[in-house]
N, C-alpha and C positions, 0 to 999 in steps of 0.2 A: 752648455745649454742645448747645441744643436743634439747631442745623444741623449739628454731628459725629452725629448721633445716627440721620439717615436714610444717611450715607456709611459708619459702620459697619457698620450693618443689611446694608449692601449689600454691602462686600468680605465679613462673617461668610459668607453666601449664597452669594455668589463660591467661596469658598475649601470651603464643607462640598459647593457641586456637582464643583469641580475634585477631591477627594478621592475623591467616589465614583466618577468616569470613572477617575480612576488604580486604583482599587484593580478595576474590573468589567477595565480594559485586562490588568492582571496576572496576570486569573483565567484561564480557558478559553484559551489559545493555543492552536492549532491542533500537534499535536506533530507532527515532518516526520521528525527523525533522533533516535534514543539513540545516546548515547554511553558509555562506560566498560564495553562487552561484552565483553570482553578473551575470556572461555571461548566467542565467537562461537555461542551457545545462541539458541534461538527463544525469543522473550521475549514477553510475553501482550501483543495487541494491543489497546491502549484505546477502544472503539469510540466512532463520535461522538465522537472526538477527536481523532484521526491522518488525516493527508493522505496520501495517495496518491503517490511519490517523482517519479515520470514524468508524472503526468496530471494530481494536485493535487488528485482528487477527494477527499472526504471518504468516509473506508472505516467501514460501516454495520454491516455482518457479516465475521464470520471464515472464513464459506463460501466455500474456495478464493481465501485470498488468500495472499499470500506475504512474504516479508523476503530479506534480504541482511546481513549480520554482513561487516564487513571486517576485516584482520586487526589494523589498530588498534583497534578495539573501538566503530566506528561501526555503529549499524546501521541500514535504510531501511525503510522499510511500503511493498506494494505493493498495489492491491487486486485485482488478476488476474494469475498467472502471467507473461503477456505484455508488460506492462509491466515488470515487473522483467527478464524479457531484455532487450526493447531497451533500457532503462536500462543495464545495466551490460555491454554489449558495448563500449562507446569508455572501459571503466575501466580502468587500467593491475591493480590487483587482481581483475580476473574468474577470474581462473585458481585464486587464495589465497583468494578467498571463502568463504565457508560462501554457501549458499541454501537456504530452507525454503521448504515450500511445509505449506498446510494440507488435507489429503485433504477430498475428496466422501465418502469413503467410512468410513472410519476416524475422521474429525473429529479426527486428530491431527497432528504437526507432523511431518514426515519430511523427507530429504536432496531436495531436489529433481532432484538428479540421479541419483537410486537411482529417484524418485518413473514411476508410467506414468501416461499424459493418454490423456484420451478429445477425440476432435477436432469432437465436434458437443453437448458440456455445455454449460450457462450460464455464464457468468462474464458478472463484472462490467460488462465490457467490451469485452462480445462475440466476442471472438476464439474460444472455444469449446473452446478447453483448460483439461478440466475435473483437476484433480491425484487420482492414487489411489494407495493405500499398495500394493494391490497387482495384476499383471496381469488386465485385464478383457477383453471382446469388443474388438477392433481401439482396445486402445489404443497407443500409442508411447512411447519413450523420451525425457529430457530432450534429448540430443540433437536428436532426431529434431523435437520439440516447436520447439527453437531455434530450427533452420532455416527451418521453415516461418514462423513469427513472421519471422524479417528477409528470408524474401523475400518477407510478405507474402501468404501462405498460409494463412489463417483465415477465419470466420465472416463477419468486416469486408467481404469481399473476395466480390462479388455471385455472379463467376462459378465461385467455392469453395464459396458459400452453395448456389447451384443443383445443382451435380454432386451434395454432400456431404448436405443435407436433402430434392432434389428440389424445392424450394421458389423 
């Protein structure tokens, strides 16, 4: 018994540290996608705990970031405008979408493609489309916003940065 007695010590040890890495593994996961959105609604973003769908980054604030609602009831976190286009341009549902974006201005969740951008705000991610609820100084339409995004027409892009900041 007295030589059972330091092997149980040990698997006990064993087994109460393998418990607690299971239960710390099942806590905080990173959330990347909700599902069961069926009414395709802007749904509160859990900060410090959602990933970014295109970039991966972890999304910090809800200042000017955006979603996508598909019409099965998935929906994605983005944390800049511009990643959710180029995300979901090569998606067979871009067109049946819903997209929100969250205003600079308003701090509310609005259609993205109702939404105007300012082409030299902060974002996340620096592309500099900033989202606003309503028409400002030389803002653009979501259209307008797209385009520039896939050809690469933003903040990112040095000699946009110079013309657009003087900088």
């Amino acid at each position: 018994m007295k030589k059972l007695l330091p092997i149980i010590v040990i698997v006990l040890m064993l087994a109460i540290i393998t418990i607690i890495f299971i239960s710390m593994a099942k806590e905080d996961q990173p959330i990347t996608i909700v599902k069961g959105n069926m009414e395709m609604k802007a749904l509160p973003i859990k900060l410090n705990h959602t990933n970014d769908t295109q970039c991966a980054m972890l999304i910090k604030t809800d200042h000017n970031t955006a979603q996508l609602a598909a019409p099965d009831g998935r929906t994605w976190f983005f944390d800049d405008p511009g990643c959710m286009v180029l995300w979901i341009e090569s998606k067979t549902f871009r067109k049946e979408a819903k997209l929100w974006v969250h205003t600079i201005d308003t701090e509310q969740w609005i259609d993205a493609r109702k939404a105007r951008f300012g082409i030299t705000d902060r974002s996340e991610m620096g592309y500099g489309f900033g989202a606003r609820g309503r028409d400002f100084n030389n803002t653009i339409d979501y259209e307008e916003m797209r385009l520039r995004m896939l050809r690469g027409e933003n903040l990112t892009d040095p000699k946009i940065r110079k013309k657009l900041l003087g900088i």
